[in-house]
Each structure stands twice: as structure tokens, then as C-alpha cells.
C-alpha positions in Angstrom: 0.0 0.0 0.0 1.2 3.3 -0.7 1.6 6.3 1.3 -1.5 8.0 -0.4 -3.6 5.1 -0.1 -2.6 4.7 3.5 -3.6 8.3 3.8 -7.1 7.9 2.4 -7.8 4.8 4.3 -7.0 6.9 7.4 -9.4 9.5 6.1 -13.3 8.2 7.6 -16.0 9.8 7.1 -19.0 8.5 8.7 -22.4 10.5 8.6 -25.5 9.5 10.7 -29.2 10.3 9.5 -28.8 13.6 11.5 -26.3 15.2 9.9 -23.2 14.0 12.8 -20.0 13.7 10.5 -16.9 12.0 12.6 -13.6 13.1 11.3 -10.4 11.3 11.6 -7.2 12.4 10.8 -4.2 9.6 11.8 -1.9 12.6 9.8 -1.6 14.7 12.3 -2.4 13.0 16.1 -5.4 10.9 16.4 -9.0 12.7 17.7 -12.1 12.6 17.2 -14.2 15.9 16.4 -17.6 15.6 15.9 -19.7 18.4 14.4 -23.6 18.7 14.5 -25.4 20.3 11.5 -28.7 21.3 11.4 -30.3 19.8 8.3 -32.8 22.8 7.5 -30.2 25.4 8.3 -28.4 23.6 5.8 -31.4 23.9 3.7 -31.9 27.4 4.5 -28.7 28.4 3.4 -29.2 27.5 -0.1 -32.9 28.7 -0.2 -34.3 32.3 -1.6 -35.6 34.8 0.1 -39.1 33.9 -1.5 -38.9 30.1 0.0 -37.9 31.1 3.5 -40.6 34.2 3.7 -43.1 31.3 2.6 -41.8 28.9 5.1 -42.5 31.4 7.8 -45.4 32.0 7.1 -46.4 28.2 7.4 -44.9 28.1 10.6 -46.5 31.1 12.0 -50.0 29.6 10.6 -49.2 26.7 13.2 -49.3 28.5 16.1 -53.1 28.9 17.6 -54.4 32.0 17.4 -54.9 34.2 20.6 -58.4 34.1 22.0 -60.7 37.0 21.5 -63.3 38.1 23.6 -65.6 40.7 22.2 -68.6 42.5 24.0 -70.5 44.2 22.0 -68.5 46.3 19.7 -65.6 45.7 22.5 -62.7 43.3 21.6 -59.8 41.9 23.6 -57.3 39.7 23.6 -57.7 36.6 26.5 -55.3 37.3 28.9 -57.5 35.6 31.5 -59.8 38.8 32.4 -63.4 37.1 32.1 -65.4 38.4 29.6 -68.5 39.8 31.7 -68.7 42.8 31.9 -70.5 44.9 34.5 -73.7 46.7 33.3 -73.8 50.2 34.8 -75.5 50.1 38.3 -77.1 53.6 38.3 -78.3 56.1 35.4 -78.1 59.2 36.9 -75.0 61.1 38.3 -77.4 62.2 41.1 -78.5 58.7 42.1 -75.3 56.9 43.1 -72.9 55.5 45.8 -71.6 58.4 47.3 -74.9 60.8 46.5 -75.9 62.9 49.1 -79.1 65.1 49.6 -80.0 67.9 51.9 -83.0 69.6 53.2 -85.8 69.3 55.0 -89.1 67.1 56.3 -92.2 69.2 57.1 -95.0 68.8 59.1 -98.2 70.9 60.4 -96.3 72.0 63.2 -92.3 72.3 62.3 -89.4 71.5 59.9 -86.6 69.6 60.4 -83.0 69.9 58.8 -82.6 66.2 56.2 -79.8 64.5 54.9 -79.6 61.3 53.6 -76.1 59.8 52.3 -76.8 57.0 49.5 -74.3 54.0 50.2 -75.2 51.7 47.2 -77.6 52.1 44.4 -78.3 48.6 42.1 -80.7 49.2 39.5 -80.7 45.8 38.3 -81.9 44.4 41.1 -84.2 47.5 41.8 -82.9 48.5 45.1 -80.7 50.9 47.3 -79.5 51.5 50.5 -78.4 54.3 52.5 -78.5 56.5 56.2 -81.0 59.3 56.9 -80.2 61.8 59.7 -83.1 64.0 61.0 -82.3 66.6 63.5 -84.7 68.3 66.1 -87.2 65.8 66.3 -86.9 65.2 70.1 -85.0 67.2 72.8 -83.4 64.3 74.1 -81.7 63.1 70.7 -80.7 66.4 68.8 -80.2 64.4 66.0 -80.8 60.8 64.9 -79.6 58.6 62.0 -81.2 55.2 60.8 -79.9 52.7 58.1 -82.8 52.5 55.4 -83.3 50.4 52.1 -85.5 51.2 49.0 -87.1 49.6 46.4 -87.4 51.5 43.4 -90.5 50.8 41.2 -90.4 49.2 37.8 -89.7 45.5 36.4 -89.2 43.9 40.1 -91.5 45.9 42.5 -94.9 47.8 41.9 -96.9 50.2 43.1 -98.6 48.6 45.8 -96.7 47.7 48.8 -96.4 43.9 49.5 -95.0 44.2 53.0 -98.2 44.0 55.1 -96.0 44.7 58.5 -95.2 48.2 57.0 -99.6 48.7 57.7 -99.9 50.3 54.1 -103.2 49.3 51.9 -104.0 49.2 48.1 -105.8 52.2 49.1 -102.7 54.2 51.0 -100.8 53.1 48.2 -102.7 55.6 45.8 -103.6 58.3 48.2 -99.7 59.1 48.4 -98.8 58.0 45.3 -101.5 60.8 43.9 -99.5 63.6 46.1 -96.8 63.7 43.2 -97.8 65.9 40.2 -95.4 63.4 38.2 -97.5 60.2 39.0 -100.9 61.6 38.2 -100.7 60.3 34.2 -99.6 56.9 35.6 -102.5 56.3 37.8 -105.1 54.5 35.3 -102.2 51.6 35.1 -100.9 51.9 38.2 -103.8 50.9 40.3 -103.7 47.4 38.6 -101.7 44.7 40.3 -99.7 43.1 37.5 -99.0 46.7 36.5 -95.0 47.6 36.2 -93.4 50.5 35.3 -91.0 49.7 32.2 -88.2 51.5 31.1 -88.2 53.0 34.4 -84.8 53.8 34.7 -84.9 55.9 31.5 -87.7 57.9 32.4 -87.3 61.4 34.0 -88.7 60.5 37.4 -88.0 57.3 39.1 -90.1 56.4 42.0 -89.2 54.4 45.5 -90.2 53.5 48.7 -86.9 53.8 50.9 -88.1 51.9 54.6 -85.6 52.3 57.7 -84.9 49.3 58.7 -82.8 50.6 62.7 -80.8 52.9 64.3 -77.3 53.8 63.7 -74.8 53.0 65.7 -77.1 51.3 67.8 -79.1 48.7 65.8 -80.5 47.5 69.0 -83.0 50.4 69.9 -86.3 49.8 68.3 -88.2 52.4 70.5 -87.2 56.6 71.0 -89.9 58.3 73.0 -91.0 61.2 70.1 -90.0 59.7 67.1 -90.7 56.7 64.9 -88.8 55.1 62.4 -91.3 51.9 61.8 -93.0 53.6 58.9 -91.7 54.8 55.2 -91.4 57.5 52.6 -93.2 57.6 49.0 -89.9 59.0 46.9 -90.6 60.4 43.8 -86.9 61.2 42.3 -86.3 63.6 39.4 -83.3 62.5 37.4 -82.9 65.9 35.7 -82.8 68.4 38.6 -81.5 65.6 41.6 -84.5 66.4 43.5 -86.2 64.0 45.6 -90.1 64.6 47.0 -91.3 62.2 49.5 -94.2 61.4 51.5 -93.5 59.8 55.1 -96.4 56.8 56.0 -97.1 55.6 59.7 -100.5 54.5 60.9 -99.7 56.0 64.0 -97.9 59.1 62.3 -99.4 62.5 61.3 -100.1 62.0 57.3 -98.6 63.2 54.6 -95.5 65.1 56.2 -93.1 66.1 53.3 -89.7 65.3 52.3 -87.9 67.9 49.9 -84.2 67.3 49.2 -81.7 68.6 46.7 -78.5 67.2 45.6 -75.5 68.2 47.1 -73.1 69.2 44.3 -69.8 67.2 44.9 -68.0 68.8 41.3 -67.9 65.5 40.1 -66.3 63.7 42.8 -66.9 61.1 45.0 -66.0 58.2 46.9 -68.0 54.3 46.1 -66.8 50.6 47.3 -68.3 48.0 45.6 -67.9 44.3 46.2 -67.8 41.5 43.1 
């Protein structure tokens, strides 16, 4: 054997299916040196710009797309945030968490100073909640402040109350109901029982019955010699102007005493919690 042929037979080359050539030189000193290729690099080296744009593509087209989640005319991209979306839970910018009202309740024989501070208003569920403070009503509490909780008339209550421990009647029902100038073309309908109010958040007056429920701080006193809080107002609310009108109902209360509040302008800004 000659020296070339010794050469070559020294020379091996040995590829595997994925692309490992071994390379051994007995020239030189003997090693071994293996180099790893990557078969469509290899193929990507040789390819046109054309090819490898397509190829690209076909690998993007692979991947799943993201998720969208649209509401309405509202799209997003899935990132985990659910996809309901909370309706708005008032329609006025007088009536909501954080509203407060001033002035006054009047009877035959005085007036006495009103607020009320509304806590949480949820007109999907027809209902609100809130603290009245009266002051003056007896010498012995200057002032006194009770939790109450309305319902507000439309799809889920009507007209007449269906509480019979709050001792009003069909009858009582449309006696007050007739006091506000605002109810009066409503009074055909409302005197039937399956009667409700639609659209009665988009209408300019909205009408309640807010009941106090107890005493704050103290839930625990049902009972102040001089004042009563075991009856409830008639509200008639005007969405426009942020005035309430009311109408305060005890069997064992002088009729009709009058509630007239106004919005207390708060330039926009207020404070509201709500839990979800």
C-alpha cells in the first residue's frame, strides 16, 4: 500500500441520518471531532428569500391564534380577564354611591333639617340602600340617624306595597302616590296589580319606597320616646334636577309630612366601594 492510499484509508467519514459527521485524521495525532449540522439550516442556506418568507409564514400559521373576547363592539385579547362585563348600576349622576341630599321634612307643626347619604344604588336588582339623619325631632336626641333600604319601582316591585308589616293598603298606596304631580298620568295603570313600570330607569322621574330598617350606631334600639322610624317614605326622584319629594307613611304618624331634598353638588367627585 502506498503512502497516499494509507492516507485515504486513514481518512473516515461516517455521517449518521442527523447530519453528525466523525472526522479522523491519523496525519496529524489521532481525535475525534464531531460536528452537529442542522439539516434545514443547511437547507436554508441554499434557499431564496421567496422560499424562506413562505416557510414562515407556514410556521407562524401553526401556532393557535390568541383568544378573542368581544362585548358588543368591545374586543380583547384573552389574557385571563373574564369576559362579563359589568352593566352600569345607576343612570343618573345624582343617584349613586356616594350621593348625598340635603333639606328638609315638614309637618303641620315644624321642619326639620334632612340628609340622607346613598351608600349603594343597584338598578338591576331594583334597590338601594343608605343613612337618613333628622335633626330636632326630640330634645333628648338632637339628632338621629337610621340605616334604610328602597325599592325602586319598575320591572321587580310595583306600586302597591307587598309588605303588610309596614300597615300600608292598596288604598294608602294611591292616596300618596297621587300627592306627586309626576304620578298623576300613571294612575289608570298603576292601580292594577300586575301593572310595572318599564323602562323605568330611563324615564325622568324614578319612583321608590326607601323603609328604615334601625338605628345607627345602635341597631338594638327599636323604641325613642317622640320619634318613629317603623314607617316609610313615598320618593318620587327627578333625574334631571337631583330632586327627591317624599311622602313619610305611619298608621300612627301625622299624614302626609313632606320630604324635599336637593343634591348636594360634589363637582364630580366622589368616593363608592363596591364588592364583586
Amino acid at each position: 500500500m502506498t503512502r497516499h492510499e494509507a492516507t485515504e484509508a486513514a481518512l473516515r467519514l461516517e455521517m449518521d441520518g442527523h447530519g453528525a459527521v466523525e472526522l479522523m485524521n491519523h496525519e496529524n495525532s489521532p481525535r475525534t471531532k464531531t460536528i452537529t449540522m442542522d439539516q434545514d439550516s443547511t437547507e436554508a442556506e441554499g434557499s431564496s428569500p421567496m422560499s424562506m418568507a413562505a416557510q414562515s409564514k407556514e410556521n407562524d400559521s401553526s401556532i393557535p391564534p390568541a383568544a378573542i373576547s368581544s362585548v358588543g363592539s368591545y374586543s380583547s385579547v384573552n389574557y385571563g380577564i373574564p369576559n362579563v362585563r359589568m352593566i352600569p348600576n345607576h343612570t343618573s349622576s345624582f343617584l349613586r354611591a356616594g350621593s348625598k341630599f340635603k333639606g328638609t321634612q315638614q309637618s303641620d307643626r315644624q321642619n326639620y333639617n334632612v340628609e340622607v347619604d346613598i351608600k349603594h344604588v343597584d338598578m338591576a336588582e331594583s334597590e338601594l340602600c343608605g343613612y337618613l339623619r333628622i335633626e330636632g325631632l326630640t330634645p333628648d336626641h338632637p339628632t338621629l340617624t337610621t340605616y334604610f333600604e328602597g325599592e325602586i319601582i319598575g320591572p321587580k316591585y310595583t306600586f302597591q306595597t307587598r309588605h303588610p308589616s309596614w300597615g300600608a293598603t292598596d288604598k294608602t298606596d294611591m292616596q300618596h302616590w297621587a300627592r306627586f304631580p309626576a304620578w298623576r298620568p300613571l294612575a289608570k295603570q298603576a292601580k292594577k296589580p300586575d301593572f310595572h313600570y318599564k323602562n323605568s330607569a330611563q324615564r325622568e322621574n324614578i319612583f321608590m319606597r326607601w323603609k328604615e330598617s334601625f338605628l345607627v350606631p345602635d341597631h338594638r334600639v327599636r323604641e325613642i320616646l317622640g320619634a318613629s322610624f317603623e314607617g316609610f317614605y313615598y320618593i318620587c326622584f327627578n333625574q334631571v334636577t337631583g330632586n327627591v319629594s317624599g311622602i313619610y307613611f305611619h298608621a300612627r304618624s301625622e299624614k302626609y309630612q313632606q320630604l324635599e331634598l336637593k343634591h348636594i353638588d360634589d363637582k364630580g367627585c366622589y368616593g363608592a366601594m363596591e364588592f364583586r
